[in-house]
C-alpha positions, 0 to 999 in steps of 0.5 A: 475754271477746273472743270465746272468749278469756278475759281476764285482769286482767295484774296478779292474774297478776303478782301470783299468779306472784309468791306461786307462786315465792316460796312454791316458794322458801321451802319448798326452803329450809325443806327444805334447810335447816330453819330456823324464820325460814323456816316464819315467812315462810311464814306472812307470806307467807299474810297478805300474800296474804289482805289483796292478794287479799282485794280481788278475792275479798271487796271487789269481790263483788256484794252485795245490799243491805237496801233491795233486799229492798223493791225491785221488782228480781232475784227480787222484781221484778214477776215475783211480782205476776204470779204472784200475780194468775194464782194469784187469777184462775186456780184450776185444780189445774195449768198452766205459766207460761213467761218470755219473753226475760228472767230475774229473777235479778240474776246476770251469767248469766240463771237457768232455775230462777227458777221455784223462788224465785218459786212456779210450774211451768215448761218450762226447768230447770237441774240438773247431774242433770236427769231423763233422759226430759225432756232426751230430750224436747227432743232429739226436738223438735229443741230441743237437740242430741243430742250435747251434754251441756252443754245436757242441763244446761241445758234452755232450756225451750219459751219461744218456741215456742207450739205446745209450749208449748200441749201441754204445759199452758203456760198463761201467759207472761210478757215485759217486751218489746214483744209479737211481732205473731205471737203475737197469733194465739197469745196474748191478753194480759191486761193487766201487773202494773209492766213484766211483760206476761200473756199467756194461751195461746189454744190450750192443752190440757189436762194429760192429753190423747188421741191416736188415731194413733201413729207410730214415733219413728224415723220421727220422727227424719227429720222437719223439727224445725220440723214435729214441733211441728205433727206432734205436734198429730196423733199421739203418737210412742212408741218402736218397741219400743211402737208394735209392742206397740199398732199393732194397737190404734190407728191408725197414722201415716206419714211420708207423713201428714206433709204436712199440716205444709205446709198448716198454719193456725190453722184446722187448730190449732183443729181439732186441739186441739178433738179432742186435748181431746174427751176429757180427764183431768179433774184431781181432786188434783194435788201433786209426789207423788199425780194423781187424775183421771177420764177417758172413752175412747170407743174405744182411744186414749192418755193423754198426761201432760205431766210426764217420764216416771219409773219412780218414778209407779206408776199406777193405772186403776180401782185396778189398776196398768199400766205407763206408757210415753215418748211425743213422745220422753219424757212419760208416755204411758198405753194406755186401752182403751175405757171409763171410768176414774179414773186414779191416779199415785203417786210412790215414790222408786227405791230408797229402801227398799232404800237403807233396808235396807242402810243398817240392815244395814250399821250392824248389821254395823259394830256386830258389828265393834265388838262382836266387836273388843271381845270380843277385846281383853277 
């Protein structure tokens, strides 16, 4: 491609105009004149377009060989030793790993979901359906546009940016590229399994975490997209239909406030994530579909959950089911009072009952059709 004109190979089109004008050919006069000799060359025509582009469809494919399998390439590269030797270092129920500038797949095109062959949870994604609330959640950061659908798909993930990576439990990250000197203040690296380098998170929080502040999303909306990385270290940001529900039971947080951004260190970093981490969900069980843990708010502050928020979690505090909410634009965000609780999440897929029962009452009601038909022909 030279710039964004594709290239195309001039003799695949001379060869595709030749097969499209001879078959336009024989079959206005296989109309006209219905003769068998023509169908024949119809299909001799079909053979001889099978065999001349079998080269490009078939013969010029990339393949992967038996010996690759073996290799320390594409999706058994070193990436799956890495993996392995957090696994064995690190027992926690939950963290992140984020790849730095490199992709395992051995595609022309870098793949975001490497994370599904290899065996770790991730920040980027790709799925042609992605969930809503986490697409919505990059769009409030500033990481992708609020406009374009093609990167709703493809979610880069927050690889790059340490300050979101440390909010939302990414633990790890992974690069096979000389270390930036900047991350040295983020990161301390623990050595590397071949040419793929661990890095651990200095500054990351826990996977439920507690906010005292609250701001309106629109307010955060005006704000810098450089400085929502470090705003968000100080408040939660909640949808203003919400923070009307809870202004009177947090504190609140201005635009005004937002001036700390300018002064900012890795002393004040410490600072925040000292008091975003005082109080903490503490993980009991942790799979796709059930979270169990305890956690103690000593006065009226907001659960932060990094995983998208869904209505398919139904939560649970001390046994009674509440209502989530969004929070930093579409992470799940959960009101604690004061008090001690254990916090329960369950996942229900939408729908499925209901799906169930249609589909039963709809195979009832064809069997009716059969039944009634059956009747009437007898």
């Amino acid at each position: 491609m030279a710039g964004n004109v594709p290239q195309i190979d001039s003799s695949v089109l001379s060869m595709v105009y030749f097969f499209l004008i001879t078959y336009v050919i024989l079959i206005f006069l296989l109309n006209a004149l219905k003769q068998q000799w023509i169908t024949i060359s119809i299909l001799v025509m079909l053979c001889i377009e099978l065999v001349a582009l079998n080269r490009l469809s078939v013969i010029r494919r990339d393949v992967m060989y038996v010996r690759e399998l073996n290799e320390k390439v594409s999706y058994n590269d070193y990436t799956v030793d890495a993996v392995n030797w957090i696994k064995q270092q690190d027992k926690d129920l939950f963290y992140r790993i984020d790849k730095a500038g490199y992709y395992s797949s051995g595609a022309i095109h870098g793949s975001l979901n490497d994370n599904k062959i290899q065996g770790y949870f991730t920040t980027s994604n790709y799925n042609s359906f992605a969930q809503l609330n986490y697409v919505r959640y990059f769009k409030a950061m500033g990481i992708i546009s609020k406009n374009n659908e093609v990167e709703a798909r493809w979610v880069p993930g927050l690889a790059g940016r340490p300050l979101l990576e440390a909010q939302n439990q990414v633990k790890y990250v992974l690069l096979k590229a000389l270390i930036p000197p900047q991350w040295k203040l983020m990161f301390d690296s623990l050595g590397m399994q071949g040419d793929v380098k661990i890095l651990k998170h200095k500054y990351v929080l826990p996977f439920g975490y507690t906010y005292k502040k609250i701001m309106k999303l629109s307010d955060f909306d005006k704000i810098l997209p450089y400085k929502r990385e470090i705003i968000t270290f100080q408040t939660a940001v909640l949808d203003d239909t919400t923070y009307f529900r809870l202004y009177n039971h947090l504190q609140t947080y201005n635009l005004k406030d937002t001036s700390i951004a300018d002064n900012f260190t890795f002393n004040t970093l410490e600072k925040f994530k000292d008091t975003l981490s005082a109080e903490h969900l503490q993980l009991e069980q942790f799979d796709n579909n059930y979270i169990k843990g305890k956690i103690k708010a000593s006065e009226n502050k907001l659960l932060y959950l990094s995983i998208p928020y869904d209505e398919g979690w139904r939560i649970y505090m001390n046994g009674k089911k509440i209502n989530g909410f969004r929070i930093n634009g579409g992470m799940t965000g959960v009101f604690l009072p004061k008090g001690e609780y254990v916090l329960e999440m369950k996942f229900h897929l939408l729908y499925a009952k209901k799906g169930l029962i249609m589909s039963a009452v709809g195979l009832l009601l064809l069997a009716g059709i059969f039944v009634f038909r059956k009747k009437l022909i007898d």
